[in-house]
MDTraj code that builds the backbone (N, CA, C; nanometers):
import mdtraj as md
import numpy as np

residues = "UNK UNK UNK UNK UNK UNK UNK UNK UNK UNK UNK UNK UNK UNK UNK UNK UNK UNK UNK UNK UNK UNK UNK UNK UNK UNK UNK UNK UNK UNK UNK UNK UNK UNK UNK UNK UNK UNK UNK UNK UNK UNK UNK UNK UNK UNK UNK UNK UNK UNK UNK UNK UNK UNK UNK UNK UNK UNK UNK UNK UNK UNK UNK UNK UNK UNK UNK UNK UNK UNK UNK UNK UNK UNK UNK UNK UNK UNK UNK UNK UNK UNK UNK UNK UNK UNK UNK UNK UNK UNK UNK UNK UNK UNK UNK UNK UNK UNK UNK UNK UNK UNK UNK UNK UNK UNK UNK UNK UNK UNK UNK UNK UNK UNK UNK UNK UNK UNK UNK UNK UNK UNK UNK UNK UNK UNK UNK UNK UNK UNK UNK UNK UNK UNK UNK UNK UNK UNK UNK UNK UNK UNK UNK UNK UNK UNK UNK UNK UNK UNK UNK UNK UNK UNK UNK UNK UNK UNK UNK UNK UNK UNK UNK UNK UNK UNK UNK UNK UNK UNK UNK UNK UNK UNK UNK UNK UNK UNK UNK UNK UNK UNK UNK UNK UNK UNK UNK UNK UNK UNK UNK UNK UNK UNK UNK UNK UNK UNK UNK UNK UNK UNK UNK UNK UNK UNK UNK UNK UNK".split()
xyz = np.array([
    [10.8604, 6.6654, 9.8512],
    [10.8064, 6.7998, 9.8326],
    [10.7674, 6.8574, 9.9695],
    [10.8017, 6.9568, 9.9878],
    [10.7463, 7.0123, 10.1752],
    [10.6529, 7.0773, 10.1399],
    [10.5786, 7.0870, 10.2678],
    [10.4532, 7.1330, 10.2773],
    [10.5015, 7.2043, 10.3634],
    [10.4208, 7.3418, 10.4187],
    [10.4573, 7.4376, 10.4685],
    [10.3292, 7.4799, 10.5148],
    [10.2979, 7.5277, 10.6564],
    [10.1952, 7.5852, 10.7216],
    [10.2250, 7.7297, 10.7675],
    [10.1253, 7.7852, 10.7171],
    [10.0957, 7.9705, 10.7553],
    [9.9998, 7.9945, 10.8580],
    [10.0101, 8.0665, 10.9599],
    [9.8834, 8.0841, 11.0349],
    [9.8814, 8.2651, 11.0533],
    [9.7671, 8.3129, 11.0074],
    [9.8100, 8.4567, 10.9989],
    [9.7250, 8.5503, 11.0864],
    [9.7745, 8.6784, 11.1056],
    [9.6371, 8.7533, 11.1901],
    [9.5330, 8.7999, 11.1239],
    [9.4030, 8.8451, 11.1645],
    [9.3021, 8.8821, 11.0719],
    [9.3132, 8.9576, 10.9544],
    [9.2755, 8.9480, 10.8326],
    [9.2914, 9.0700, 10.7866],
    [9.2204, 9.1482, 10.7606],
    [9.2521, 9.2477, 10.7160],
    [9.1218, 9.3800, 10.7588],
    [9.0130, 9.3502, 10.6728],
    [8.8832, 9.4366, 10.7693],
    [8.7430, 9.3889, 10.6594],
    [8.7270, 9.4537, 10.5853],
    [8.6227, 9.3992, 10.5144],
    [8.5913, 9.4802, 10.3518],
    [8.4437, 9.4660, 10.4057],
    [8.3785, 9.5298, 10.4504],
    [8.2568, 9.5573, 10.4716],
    [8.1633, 9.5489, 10.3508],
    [8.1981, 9.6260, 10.2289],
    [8.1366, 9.6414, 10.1316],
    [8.1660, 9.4906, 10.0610],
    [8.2244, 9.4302, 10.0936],
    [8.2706, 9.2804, 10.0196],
    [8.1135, 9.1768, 10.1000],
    [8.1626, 9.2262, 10.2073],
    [8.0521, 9.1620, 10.2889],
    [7.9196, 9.1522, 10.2643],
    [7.8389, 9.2744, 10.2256],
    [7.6910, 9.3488, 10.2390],
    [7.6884, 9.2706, 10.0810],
    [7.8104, 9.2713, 9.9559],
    [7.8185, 9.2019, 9.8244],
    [7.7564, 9.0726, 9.9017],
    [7.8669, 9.0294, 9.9472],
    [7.7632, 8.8316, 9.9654],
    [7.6635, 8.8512, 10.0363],
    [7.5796, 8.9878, 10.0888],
    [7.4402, 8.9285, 10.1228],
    [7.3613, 9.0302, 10.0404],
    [7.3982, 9.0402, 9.9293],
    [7.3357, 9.1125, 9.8298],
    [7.2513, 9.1955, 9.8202],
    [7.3309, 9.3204, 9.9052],
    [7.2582, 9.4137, 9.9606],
    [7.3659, 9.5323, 9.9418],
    [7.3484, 9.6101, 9.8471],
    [7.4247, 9.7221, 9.7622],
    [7.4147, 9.8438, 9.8919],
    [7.3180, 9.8404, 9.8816],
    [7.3149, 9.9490, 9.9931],
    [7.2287, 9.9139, 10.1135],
    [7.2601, 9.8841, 10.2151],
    [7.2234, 9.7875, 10.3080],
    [7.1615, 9.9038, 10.4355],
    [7.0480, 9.9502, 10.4829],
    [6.9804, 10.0043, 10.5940],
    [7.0743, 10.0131, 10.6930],
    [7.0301, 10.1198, 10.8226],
    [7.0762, 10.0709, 10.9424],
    [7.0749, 9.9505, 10.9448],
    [6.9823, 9.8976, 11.0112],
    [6.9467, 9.7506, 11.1037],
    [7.0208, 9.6251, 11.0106],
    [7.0445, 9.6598, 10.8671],
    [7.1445, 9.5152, 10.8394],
    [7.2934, 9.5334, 10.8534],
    [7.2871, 9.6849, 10.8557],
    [7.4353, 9.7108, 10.8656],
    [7.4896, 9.6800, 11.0633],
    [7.4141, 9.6987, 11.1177],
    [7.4038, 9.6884, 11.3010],
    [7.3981, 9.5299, 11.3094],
    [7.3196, 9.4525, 11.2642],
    [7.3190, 9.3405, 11.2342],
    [7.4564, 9.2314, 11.1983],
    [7.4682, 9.3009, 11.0737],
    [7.6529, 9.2758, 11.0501],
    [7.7243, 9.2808, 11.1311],
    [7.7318, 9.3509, 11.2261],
    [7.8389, 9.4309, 11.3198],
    [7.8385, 9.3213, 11.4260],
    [7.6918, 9.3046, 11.4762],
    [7.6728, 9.2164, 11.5808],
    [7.7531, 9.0925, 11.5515],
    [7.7109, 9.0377, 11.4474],
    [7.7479, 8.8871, 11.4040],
    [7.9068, 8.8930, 11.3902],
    [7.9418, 8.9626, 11.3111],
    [8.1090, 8.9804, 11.3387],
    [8.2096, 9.0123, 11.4943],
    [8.1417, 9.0807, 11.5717],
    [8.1598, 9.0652, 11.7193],
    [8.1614, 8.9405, 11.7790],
    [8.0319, 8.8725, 11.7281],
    [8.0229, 8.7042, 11.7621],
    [8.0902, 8.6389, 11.7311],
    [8.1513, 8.6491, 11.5683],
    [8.2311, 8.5490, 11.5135],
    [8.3796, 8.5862, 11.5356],
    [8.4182, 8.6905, 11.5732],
    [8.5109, 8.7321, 11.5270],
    [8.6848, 8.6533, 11.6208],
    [8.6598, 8.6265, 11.7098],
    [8.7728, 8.6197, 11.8274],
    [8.7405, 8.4274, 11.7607],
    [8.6285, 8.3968, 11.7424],
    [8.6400, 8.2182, 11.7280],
    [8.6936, 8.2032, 11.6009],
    [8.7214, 8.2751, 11.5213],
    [8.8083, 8.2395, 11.3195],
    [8.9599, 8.2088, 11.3583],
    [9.0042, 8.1725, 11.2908],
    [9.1508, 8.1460, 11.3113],
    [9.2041, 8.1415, 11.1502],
    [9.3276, 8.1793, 11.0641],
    [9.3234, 8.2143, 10.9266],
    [9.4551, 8.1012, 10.9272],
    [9.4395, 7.9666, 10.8573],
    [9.5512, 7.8964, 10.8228],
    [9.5429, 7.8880, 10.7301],
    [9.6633, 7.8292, 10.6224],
    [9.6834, 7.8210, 10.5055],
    [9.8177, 7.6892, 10.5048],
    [9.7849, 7.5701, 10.3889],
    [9.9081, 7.4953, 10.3740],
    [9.9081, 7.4948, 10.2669],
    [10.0639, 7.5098, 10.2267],
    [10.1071, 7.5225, 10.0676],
    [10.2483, 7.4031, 10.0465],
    [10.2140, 7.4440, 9.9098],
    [10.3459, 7.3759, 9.8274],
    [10.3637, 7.4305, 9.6912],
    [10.4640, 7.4018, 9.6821],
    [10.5160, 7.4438, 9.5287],
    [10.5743, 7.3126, 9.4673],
    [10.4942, 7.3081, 9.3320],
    [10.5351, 7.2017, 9.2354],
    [10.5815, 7.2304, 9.1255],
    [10.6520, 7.1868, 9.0194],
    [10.6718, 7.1761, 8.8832],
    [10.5436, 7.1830, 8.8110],
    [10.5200, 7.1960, 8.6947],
    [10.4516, 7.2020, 8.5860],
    [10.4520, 7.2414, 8.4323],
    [10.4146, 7.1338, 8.4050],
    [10.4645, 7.1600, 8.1985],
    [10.3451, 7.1330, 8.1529],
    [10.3273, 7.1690, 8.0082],
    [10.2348, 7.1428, 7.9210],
    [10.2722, 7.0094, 7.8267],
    [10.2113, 6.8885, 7.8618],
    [10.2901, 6.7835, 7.7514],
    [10.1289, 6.7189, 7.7067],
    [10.1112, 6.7337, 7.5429],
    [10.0217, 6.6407, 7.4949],
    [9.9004, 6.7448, 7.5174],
    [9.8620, 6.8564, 7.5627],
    [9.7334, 6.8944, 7.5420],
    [9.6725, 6.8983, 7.7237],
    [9.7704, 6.8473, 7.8128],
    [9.7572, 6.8445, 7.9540],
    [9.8185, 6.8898, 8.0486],
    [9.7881, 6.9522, 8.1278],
    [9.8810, 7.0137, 8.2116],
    [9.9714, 6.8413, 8.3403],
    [10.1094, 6.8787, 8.3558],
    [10.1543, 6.8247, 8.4146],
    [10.1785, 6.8436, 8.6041],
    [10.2083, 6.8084, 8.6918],
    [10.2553, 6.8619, 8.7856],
    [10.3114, 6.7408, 8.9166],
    [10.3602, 6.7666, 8.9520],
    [10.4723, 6.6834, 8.9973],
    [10.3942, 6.5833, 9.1081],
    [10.2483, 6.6099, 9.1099],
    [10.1831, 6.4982, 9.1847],
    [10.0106, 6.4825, 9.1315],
    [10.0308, 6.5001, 9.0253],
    [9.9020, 6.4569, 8.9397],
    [9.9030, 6.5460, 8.7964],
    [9.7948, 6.5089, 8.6957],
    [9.7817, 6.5717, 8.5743],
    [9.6208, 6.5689, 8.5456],
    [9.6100, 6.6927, 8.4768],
    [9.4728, 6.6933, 8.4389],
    [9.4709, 6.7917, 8.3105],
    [9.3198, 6.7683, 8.2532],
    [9.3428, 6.8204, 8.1026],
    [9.2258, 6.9060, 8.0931],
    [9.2362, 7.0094, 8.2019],
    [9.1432, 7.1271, 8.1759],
    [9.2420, 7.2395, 8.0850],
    [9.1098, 7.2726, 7.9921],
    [9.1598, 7.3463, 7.8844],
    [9.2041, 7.4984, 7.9720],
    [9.1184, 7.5035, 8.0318],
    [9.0792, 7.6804, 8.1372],
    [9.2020, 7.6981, 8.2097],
    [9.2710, 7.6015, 8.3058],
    [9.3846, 7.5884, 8.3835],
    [9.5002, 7.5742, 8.2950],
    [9.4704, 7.5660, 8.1820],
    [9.5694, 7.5604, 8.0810],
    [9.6416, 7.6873, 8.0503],
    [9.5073, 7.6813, 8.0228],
    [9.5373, 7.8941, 7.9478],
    [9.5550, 7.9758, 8.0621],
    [9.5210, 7.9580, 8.2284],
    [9.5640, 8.0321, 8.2956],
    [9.7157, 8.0295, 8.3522],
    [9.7651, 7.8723, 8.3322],
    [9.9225, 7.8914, 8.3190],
    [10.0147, 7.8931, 8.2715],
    [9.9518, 7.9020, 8.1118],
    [10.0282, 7.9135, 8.0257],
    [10.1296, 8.0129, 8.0529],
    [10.2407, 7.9880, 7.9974],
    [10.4171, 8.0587, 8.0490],
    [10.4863, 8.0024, 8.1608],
    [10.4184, 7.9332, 8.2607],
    [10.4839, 7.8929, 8.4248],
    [10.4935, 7.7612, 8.4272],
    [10.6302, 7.7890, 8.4579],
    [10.6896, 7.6394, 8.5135],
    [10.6644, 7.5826, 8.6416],
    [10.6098, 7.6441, 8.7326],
    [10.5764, 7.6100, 8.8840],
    [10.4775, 7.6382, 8.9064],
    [10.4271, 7.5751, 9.0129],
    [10.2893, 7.6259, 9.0510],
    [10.2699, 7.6150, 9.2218],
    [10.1907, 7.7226, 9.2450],
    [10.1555, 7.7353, 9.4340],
    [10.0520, 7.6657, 9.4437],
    [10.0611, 7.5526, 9.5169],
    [9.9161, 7.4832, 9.5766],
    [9.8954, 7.5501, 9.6760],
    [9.7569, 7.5557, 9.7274],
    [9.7542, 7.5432, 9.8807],
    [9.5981, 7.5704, 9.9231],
    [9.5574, 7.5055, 10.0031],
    [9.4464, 7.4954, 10.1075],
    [9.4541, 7.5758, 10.1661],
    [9.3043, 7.7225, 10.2253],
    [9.3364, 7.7880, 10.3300],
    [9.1717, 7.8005, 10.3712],
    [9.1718, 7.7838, 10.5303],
    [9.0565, 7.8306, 10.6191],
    [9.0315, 7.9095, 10.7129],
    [8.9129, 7.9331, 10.7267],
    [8.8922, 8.0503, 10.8615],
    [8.8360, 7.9579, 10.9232],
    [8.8306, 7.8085, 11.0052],
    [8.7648, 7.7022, 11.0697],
    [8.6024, 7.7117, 11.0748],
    [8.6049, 7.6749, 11.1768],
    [8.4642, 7.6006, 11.1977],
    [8.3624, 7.6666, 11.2374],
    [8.4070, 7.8082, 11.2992],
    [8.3271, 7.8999, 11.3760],
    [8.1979, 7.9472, 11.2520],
    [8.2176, 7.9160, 11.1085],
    [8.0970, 7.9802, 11.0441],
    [7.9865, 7.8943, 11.0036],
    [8.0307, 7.8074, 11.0320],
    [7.9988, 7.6360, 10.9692],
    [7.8516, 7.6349, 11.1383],
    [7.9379, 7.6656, 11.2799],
    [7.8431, 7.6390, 11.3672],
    [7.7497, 7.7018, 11.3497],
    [7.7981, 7.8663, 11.3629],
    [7.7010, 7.9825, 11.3453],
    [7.6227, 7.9887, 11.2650],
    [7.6413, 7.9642, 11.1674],
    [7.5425, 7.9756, 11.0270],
    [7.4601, 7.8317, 11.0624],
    [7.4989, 7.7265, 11.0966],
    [7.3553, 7.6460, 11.1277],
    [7.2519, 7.6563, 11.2734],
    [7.3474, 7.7302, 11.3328],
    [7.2458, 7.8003, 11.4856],
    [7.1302, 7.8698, 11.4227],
    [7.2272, 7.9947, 11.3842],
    [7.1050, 8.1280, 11.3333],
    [7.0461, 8.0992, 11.1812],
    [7.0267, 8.0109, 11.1305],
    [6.9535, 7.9633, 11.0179],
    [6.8297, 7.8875, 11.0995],
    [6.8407, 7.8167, 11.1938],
    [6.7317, 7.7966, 11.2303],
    [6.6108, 7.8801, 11.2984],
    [6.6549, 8.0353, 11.3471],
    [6.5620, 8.1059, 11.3817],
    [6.5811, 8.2535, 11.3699],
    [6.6591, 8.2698, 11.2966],
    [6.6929, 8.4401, 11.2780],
    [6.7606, 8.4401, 11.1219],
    [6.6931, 8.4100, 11.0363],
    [6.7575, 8.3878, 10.8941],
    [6.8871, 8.4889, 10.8637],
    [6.8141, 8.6592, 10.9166],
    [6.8935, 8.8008, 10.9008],
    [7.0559, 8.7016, 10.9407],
    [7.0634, 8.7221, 11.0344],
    [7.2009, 8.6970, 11.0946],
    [7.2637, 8.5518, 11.0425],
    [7.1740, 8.4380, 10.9773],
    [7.2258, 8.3158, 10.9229],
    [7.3080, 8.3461, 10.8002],
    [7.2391, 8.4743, 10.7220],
    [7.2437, 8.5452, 10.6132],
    [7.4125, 8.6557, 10.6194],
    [7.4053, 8.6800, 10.7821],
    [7.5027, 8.7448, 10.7609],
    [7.6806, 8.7301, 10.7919],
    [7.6115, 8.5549, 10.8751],
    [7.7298, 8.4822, 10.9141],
    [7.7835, 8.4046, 10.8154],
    [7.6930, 8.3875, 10.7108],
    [7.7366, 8.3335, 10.5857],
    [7.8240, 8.3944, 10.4379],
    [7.7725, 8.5453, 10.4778],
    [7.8600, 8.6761, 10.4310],
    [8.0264, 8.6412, 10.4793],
    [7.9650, 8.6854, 10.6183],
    [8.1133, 8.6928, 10.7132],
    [8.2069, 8.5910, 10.6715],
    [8.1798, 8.4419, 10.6867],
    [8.2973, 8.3587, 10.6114],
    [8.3475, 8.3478, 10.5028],
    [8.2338, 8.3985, 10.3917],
    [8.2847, 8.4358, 10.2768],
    [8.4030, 8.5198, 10.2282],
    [8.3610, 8.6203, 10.3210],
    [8.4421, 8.7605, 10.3058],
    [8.6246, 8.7258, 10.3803],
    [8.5480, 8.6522, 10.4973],
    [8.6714, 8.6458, 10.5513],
    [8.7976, 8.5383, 10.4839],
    [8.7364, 8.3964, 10.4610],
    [8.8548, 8.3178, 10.3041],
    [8.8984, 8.3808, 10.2267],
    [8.8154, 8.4511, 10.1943],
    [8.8367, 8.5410, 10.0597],
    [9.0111, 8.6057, 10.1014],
    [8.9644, 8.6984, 10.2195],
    [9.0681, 8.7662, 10.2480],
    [9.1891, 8.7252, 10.2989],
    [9.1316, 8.5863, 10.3347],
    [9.3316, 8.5402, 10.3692],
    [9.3656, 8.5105, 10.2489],
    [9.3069, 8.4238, 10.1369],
    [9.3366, 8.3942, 10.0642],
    [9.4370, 8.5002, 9.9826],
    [9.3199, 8.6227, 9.9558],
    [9.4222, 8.7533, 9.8984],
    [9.5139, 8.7620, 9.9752],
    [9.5461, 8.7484, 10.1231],
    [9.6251, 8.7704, 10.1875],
    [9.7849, 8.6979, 10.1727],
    [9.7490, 8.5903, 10.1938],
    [9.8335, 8.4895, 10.1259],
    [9.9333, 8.5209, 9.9704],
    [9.8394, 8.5396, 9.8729],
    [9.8464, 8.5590, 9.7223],
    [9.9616, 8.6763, 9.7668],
    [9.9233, 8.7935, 9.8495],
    [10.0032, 8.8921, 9.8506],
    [10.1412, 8.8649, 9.8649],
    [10.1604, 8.7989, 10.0035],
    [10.2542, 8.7833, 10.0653],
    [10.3251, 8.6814, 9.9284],
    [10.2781, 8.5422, 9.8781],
    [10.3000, 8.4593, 9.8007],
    [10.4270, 8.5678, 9.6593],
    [10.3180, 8.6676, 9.6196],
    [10.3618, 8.7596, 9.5256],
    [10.4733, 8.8483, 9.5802],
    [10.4481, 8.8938, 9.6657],
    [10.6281, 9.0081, 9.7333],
    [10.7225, 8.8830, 9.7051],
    [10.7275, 8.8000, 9.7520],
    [10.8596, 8.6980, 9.8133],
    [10.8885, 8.6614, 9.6176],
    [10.7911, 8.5758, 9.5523],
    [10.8159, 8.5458, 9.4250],
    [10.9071, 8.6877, 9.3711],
    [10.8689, 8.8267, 9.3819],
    [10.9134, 8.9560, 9.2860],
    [11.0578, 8.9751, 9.3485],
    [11.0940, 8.9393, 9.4532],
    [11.2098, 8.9409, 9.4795],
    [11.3088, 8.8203, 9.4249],
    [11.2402, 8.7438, 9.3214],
    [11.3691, 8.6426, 9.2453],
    [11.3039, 8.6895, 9.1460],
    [11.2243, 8.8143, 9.0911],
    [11.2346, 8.8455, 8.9463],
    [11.1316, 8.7589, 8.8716],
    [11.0160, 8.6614, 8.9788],
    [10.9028, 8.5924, 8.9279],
    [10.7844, 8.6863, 8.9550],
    [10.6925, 8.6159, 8.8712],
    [10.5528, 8.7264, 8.9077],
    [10.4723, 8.6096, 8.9018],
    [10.3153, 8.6849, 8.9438],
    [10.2333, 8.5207, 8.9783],
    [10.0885, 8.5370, 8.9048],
    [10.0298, 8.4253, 8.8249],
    [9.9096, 8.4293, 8.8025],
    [9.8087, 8.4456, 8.8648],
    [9.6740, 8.4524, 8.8214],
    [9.5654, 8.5161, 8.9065],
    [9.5360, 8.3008, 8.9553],
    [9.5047, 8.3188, 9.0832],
    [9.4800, 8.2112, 9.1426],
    [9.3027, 8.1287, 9.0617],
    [9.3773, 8.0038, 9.0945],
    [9.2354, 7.9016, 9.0173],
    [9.2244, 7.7647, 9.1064],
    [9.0527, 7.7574, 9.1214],
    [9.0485, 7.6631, 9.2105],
    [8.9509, 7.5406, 9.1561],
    [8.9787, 7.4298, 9.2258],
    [8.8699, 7.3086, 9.1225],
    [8.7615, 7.3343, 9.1453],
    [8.6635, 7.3109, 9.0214],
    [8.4942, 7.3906, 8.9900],
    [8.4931, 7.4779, 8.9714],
    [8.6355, 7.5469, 8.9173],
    [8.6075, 7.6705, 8.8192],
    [8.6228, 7.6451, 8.6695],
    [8.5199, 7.6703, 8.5674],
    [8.5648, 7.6534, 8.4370],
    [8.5210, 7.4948, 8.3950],
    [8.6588, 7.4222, 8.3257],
    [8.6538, 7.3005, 8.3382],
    [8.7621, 7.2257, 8.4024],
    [8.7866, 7.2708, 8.5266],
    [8.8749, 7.1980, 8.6197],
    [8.7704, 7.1580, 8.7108],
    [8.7431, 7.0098, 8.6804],
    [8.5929, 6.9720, 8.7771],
    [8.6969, 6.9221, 8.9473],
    [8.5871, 6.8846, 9.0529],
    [8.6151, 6.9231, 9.1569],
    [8.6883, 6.7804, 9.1861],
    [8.7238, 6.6735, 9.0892],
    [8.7952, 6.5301, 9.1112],
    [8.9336, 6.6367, 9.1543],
    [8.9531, 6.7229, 9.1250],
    [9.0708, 6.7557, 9.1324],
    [9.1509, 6.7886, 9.2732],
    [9.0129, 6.8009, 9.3381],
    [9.0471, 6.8744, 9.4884],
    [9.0976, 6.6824, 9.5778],
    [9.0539, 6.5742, 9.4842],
    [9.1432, 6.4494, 9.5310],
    [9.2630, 6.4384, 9.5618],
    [9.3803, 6.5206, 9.4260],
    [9.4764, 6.5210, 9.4232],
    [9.5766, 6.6442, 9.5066],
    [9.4688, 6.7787, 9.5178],
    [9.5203, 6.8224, 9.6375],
    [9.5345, 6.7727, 9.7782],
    [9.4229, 6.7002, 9.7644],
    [9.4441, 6.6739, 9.9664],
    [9.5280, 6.5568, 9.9516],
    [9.5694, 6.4985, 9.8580],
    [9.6515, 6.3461, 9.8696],
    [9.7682, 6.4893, 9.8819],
    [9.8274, 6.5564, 9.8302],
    [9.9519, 6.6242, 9.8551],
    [9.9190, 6.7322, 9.9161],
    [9.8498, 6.7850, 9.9773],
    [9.8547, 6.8944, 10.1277],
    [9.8422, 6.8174, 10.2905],
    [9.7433, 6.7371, 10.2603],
    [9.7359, 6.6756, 10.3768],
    [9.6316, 6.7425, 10.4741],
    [9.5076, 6.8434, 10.3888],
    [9.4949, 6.9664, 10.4625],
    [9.4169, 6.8978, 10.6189],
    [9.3841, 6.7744, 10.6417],
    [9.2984, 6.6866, 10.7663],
    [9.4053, 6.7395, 10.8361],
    [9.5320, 6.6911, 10.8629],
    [9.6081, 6.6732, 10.9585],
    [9.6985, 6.8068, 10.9688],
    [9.7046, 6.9317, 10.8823],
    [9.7980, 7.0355, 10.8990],
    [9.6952, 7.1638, 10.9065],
    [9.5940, 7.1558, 10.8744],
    [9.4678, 7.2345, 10.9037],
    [9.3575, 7.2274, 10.9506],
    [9.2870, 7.0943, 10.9254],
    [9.1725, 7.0765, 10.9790],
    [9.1065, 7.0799, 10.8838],
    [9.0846, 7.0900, 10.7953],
    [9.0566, 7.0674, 10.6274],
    [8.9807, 6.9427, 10.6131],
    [8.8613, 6.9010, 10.5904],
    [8.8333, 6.7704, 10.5197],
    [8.7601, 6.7508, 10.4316],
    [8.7543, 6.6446, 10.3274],
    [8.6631, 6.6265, 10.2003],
    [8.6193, 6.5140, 10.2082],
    [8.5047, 6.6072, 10.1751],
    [8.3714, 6.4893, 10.1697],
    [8.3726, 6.3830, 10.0321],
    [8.2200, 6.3067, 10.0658],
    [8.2270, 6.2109, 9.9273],
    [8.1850, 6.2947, 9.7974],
    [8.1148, 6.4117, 9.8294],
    [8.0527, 6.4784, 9.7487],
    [8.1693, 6.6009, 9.7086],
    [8.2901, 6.5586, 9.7441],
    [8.3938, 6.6412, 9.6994],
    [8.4269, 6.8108, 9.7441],
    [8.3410, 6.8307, 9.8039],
    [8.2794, 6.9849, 9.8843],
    [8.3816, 6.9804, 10.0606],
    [8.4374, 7.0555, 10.0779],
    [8.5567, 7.0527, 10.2253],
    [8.4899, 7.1001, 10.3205],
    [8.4505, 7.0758, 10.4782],
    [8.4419, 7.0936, 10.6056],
    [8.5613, 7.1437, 10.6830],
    [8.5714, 7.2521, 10.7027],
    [8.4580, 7.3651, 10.7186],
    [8.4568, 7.4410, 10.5867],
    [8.3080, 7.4538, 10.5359],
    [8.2806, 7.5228, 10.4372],
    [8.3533, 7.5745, 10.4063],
    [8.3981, 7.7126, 10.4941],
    [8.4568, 7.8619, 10.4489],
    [8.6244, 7.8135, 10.4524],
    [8.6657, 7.6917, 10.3640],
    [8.7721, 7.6796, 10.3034],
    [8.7922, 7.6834, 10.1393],
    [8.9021, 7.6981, 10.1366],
    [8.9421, 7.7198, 9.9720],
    [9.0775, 7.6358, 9.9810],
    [9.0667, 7.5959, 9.8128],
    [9.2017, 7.5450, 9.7723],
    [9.2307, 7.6109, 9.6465],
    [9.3309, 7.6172, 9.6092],
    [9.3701, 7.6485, 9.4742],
    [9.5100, 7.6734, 9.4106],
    [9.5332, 7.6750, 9.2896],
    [9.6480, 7.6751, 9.2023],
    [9.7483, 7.8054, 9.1400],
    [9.8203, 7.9118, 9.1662],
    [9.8709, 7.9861, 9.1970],
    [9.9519, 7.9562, 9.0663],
    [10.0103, 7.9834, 8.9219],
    [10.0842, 7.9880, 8.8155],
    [10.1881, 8.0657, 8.8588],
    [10.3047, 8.0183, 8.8631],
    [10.4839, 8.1442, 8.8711],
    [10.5153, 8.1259, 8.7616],
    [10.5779, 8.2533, 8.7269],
    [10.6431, 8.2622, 8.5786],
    [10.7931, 8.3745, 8.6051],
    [10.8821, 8.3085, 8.5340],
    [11.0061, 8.3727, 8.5661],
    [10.9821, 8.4726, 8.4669],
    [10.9318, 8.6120, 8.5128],
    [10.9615, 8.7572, 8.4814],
    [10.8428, 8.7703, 8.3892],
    [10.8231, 8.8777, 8.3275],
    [10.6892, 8.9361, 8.2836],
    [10.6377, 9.0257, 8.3518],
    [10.5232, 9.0396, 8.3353],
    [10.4397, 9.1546, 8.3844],
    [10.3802, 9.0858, 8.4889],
    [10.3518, 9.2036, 8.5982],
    [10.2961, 9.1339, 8.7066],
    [10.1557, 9.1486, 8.7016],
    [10.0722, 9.0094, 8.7410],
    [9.9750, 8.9632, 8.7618],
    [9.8746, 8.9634, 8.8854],
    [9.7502, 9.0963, 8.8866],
    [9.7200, 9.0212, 9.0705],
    [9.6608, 8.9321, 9.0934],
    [9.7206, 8.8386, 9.2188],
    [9.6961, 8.7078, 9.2339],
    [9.5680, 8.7096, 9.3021],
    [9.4541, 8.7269, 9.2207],
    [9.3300, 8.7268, 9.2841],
    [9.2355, 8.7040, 9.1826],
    [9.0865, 8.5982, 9.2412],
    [8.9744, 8.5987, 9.1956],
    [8.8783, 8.6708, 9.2503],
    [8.7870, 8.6524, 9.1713],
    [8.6359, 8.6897, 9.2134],
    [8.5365, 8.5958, 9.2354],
    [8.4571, 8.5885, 9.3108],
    [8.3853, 8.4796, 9.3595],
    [8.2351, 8.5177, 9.3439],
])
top = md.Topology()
chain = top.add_chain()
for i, resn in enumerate(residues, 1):
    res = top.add_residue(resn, chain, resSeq=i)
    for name in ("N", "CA", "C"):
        top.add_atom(name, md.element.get_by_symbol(name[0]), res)
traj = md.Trajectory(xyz[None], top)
């Protein structure tokens, strides 16, 4: 099965996505100046990779199948129900939020608060980014793609993120690692499961977090 590495340029911010993870609807000057600062800081140290694969997948017995493990979440069930394939893949913005956010947590909470936004916002967006690109290339063979699902959503518990890194490899093609407590370094990574289905209605390949 190949694995395949993406490395992409920023993608644009969502400010208002941002001020969402620091739960601040309508956010003052000084948190909005604040923001600005910290993204200046962070911004040139992120780097946006992503490693994927595409596997098989069937429904046999009440479990989903896939060409390098099986599991019997009901939730991942029903989200791929119709698709024969599925998009794995690991993606990060590195380490730069992981430092920052434990610098400025120790003496400026505001900005710990807002570097912790910032990585949020920013996975988020390769991820959509990815999904996009993932979705053009699929619509050109007449496939469309499910809304993306990741382990510890629902009842796909997080044993699952085992069987991704045994088939991404994300240590050695990203920088990706998992802990004992099943949780990946650097934080502001994601993994998840991408459903293709030959034809139908198209699906956007996106969650909410």
């Amino acid at each position: 099965m190949d694995i395949l590495v993406k490395s992409y340029a920023p993608p644009p911010v969502s400010w208002s996505e941002i001020y969402r993870y620091m739960r601040t609807a309508e956010p003052d000057s000084a948190v909005c100046d604040t923001a600005r600062e910290c993204m200046d800081e962070i911004a040139g140290a992120l780097r946006y990779d992503v490693c994927y694969a595409e596997t098989p997948v069937k429904e046999h017995n009440g479990a989903l199948e896939f060409g390098f493990a099986r599991t019997d979440s009901r939730d991942l069930r029903i989200c791929l129900r119709g698709c024969d394939r599925a998009i794995i893949f690991a993606a990060t913005v590195g380490a730069a939020p992981d430092r920052l956010i434990a610098k400025y947590m120790r003496f400026s909470p505001v900005k710990g608060l807002c570097m912790q936004a910032i990585g949020s916002e920013r996975v988020e967006a390769l991820c959509d980014k990815f999904c996009r690109e993932m979705s053009v290339s699929c619509a050109e063979r007449g496939e469309t793609l499910r809304p993306r699902y990741s382990p510890g959503y629902g009842d796909l518990t997080l044993e699952f993120q085992k069987d991704v890194f045994r088939l991404l490899d994300p240590p050695r093609r990203i920088g990706v690692f998992l802990g004992e407590s099943l949780l990946m370094t650097p934080v502001k990574s994601v993994t998840a499961i991408i459903g293709v289905i030959d034809g139908g209605e198209s699906n956007e390949a996106k969650h909410t977090t």
